[in-house]
C-alpha positions, 0 to 999 in steps of 0.5 A: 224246947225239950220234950219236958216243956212239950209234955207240960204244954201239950195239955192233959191230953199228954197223960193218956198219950203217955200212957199208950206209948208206954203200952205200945212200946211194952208190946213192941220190945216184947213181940220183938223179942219172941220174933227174934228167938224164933225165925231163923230156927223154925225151917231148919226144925221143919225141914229136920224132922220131914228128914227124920220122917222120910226115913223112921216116925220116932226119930222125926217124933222125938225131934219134934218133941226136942224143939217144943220151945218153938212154935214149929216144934209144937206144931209137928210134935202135936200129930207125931205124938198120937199113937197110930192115928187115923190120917183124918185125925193126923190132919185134924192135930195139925189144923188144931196146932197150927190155930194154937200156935198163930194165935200165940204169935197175934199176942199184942195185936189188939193192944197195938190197934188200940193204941193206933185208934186212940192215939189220934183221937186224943190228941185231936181232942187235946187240941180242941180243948186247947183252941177252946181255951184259946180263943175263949180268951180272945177280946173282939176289941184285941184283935187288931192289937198285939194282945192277940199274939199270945193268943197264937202261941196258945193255938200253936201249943194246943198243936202239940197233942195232935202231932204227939197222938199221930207220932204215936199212932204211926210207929205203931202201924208200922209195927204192927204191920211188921208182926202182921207179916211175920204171922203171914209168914209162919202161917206159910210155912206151917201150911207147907210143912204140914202138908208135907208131912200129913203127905208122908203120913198118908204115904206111910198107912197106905203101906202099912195097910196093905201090908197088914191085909189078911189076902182073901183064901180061895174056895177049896169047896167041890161043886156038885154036878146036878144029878138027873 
């Protein structure tokens, strides 16, 4: 039996299921896809421009703003392009970018745990109208004859929908796990870089502070004895 004569026996529950695998696998291939382009790239960026920072802010600025396709790039570019930020505000467009950024790496999330919620349901419902139509079709006077088998060969195909929905459901988990870690992991790294660099900052207007403070001029006013 090929997966056409399966599809025409699984019922109408087949056409739903059909479609949520098209929709899982459209959001599959795509998620894979933007993972592939980005982590083997986004710690050399991170650790590029904390290099680059240690030594001169344009440089780690305009490192950043190079790699802007990457989630990284976006992320550390977003305080270093601020002119002269207070370390609140620093800190404040990292936590910004970092929210943007992640939310862009959930894309397809919501999609994928519909197909995994749906996908079981209909093929057990598929299955039930299939039990239906089967055994509504069974004489109690027919059930110790041979007329019943193809009765059982109903119930068996009215199976297939069911075992079709949990096919479906499972590479989609696994999947979705998979991406789930991958967010879990850039999340890990942005915390690290970010901290790093807000760090750094933090370090760099200390000193500029400190520098530009005007030192207080002592009192060059003569105190007046009392006269008696």
């Amino acid at each position: 039996m090929n997966i056409a004569e399966l599809f025409a026996r699984g019922g109408l529950a087949m056409w739903p299921l059909l479609f949520l695998s098209v929709l899982s696998l459209g959001t599959i291939i795509d998620r894979i896809w933007f993972w592939s382009r980005i982590l083997t790239k986004e710690r050399e960026v991170a650790g590029r421009v904390l290099e680059a920072a240690r030594r001169e802010w344009s440089a780690a600025t305009d490192i950043a703003q190079r790699a802007d396709k990457l989630p990284m790039g976006r992320f550390l570019s977003a305080p270093l392009s601020l002119e002269a930020p207070d370390p609140e505000v620093f800190r404040l467009a990292l936590e910004t970018s970092a929210d943007e950024e992640l939310t862009v790496m959930r894309k397809g999330e919501k999609i994928l745990e519909a197909v995994i919620a749906l996908s079981p349901m209909i093929g057990l419902l598929g299955t039930v109208f299939g039990l239906i139509n089967s055994l509504g079709s069974i004489d109690l006077s027919d059930l110790a004859s041979d007329s019943t088998s193809g009765t059982v060969l109903g119930i068996g195909e009215a199976l297939i929908s069911t075992a079709a929905g949990l096919v479906i459901a499972i590479v989609s988990l696994a999947f979705y796990r998979l991406f789930q870690g991958f967010v879990f992991g850039q999340a890990k790294v942005f915390r690290q870089s970010g901290s790093e660099l807000e760090l750094l900052y933090r370090q760099a207007w200390s000193v500029k502070q400190r520098s530009t403070a005007v030192p207080a001029t002592p009192s060059t006013e003569v105190p007046q004895s009392d006269e008696n």
